[in-house]
N, C-alpha and C positions, 0 to 999 in steps of 0.2 A: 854608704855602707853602714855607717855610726845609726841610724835610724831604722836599716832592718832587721839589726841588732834587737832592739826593743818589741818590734813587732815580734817577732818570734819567739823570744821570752814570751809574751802575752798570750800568745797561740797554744804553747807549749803548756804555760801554766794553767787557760782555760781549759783544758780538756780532762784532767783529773777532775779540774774541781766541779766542771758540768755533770760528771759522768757518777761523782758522789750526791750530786744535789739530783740526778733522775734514778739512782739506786733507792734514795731516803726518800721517793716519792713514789714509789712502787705500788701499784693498784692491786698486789696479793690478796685477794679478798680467803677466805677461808679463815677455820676456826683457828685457836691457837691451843698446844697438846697441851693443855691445862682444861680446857672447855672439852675434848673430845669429840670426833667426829660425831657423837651422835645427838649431842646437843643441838637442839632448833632453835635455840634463844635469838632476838632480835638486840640489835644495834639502834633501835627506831622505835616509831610505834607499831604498836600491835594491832589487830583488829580480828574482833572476832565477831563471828557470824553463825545464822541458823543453817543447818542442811538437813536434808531428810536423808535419815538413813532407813532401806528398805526392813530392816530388821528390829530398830530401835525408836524409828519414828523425829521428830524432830531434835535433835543434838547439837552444839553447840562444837567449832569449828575454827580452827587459825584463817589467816588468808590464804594460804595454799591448800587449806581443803584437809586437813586434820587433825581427827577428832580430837576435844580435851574432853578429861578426865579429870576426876577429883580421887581423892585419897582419905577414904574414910579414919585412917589413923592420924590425919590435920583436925588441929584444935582451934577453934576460929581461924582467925587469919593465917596462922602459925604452921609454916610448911612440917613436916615430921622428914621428909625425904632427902635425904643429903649423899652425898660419895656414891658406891657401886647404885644404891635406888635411882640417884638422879642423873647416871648415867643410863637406867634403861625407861625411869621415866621425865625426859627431859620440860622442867619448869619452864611454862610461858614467860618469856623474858619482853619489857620494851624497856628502854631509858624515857622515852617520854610518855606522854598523854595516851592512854588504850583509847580505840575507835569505836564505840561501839556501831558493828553492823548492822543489816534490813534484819529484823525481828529481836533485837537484844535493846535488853533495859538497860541504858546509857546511865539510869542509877545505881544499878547495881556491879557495874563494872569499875575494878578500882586497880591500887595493887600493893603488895606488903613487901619489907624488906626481907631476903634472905639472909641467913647467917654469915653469908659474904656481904651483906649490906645494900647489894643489887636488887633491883626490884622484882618481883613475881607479879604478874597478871592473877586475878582474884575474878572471883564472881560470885555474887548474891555470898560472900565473905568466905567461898571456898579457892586456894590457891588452883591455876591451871596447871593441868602436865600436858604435854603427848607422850605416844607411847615407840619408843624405839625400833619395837615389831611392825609398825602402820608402815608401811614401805609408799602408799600409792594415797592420793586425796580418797578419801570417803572410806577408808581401813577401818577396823573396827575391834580387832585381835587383843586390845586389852581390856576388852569390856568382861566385869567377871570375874577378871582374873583377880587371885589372893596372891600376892608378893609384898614382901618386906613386911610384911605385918596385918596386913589390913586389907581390905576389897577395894579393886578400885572399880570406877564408874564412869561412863559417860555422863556428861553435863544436858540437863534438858534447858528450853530457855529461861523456865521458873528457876534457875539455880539447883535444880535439885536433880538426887543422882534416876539416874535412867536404871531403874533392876531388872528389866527384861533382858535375856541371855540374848548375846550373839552366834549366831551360828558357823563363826567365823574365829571363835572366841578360841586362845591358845594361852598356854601357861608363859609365867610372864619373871621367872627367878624368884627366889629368894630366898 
């Protein structure tokens, strides 16, 4: 009896302490309410790629297939978009090395730190956004658009902004 005494203690005590060690291991993937559901920022690297878009011609694109945009009121590398802006235009985020994709200049792709100190995805020294209204890969809704101060644009693969209208194109706050 003296020895299944122990065992049972041991039984007893394992099961808390398993049951904390696979609670602290939880595979929750999702944002955290400080980041906001509609941030697309990566945990990884980025990659970005060329797509044609029927309206804009060749644009410049995450791996899931949407569009970035640049924001004419950024000063070199220096994002301008922070709080409610960069809740509706969420900055290209990776922790490591961007990829550059089939048709993109692997020199011109870098990244700057945000004012949280995290990094922004850049290109040819404009920061990436997407845009919160892009619901579907190949969107296009924020091309055009004036919000928070300035026009924003698609990215062509030169780095530079795409000024032909979207037919698609919808107001974007601010």
């Amino acid at each position: 009896m003296t020895r299944r005494r122990p065992i049972t203690f041991l039984t007893i005590a394992a099961v808390p302490i398993t049951a904390l060690a696979v609670a602290g291991c939880g595979g929750g993937g999702g944002a955290t309410a400080s980041s906001g559901p509609a941030v697309k920022s990566t945990e990884h690297t980025a990659t970005v790629v060329v797509a044609n878009d029927p309206n804009l011609g060749n644009v410049l694109v995450d791996s899931q297939g949407s569009t970035l945009y640049l924001f004419e009121k950024d000063r070199g590398t220096q994002s301008s978009c922070t709080g409610a802006c960069a809740a509706a235009w969420p900055p290209l985020r990776a922790s490591g090395k961007s990829v550059a994709g089939n048709g993109i200049s692997a020199s011109k792709l870098g990244t700057t730190p945000r004012s949280d100190g995290k990094p922004q995805v850049t290109y040819n020294g404009h920061p990436l956004y997407t845009f919160a209204q892009d619901q579907n890969p190949g969107d296009a809704n924020g091309q055009g658009v004036n919000a928070f101060g300035a026009l924003w644009y698609a990215v062509s693969p030169a780095g530079a902004a795409v000024t032909t209208s979207s037919s698609s194109s919808s107001g974007g706050g601010g």
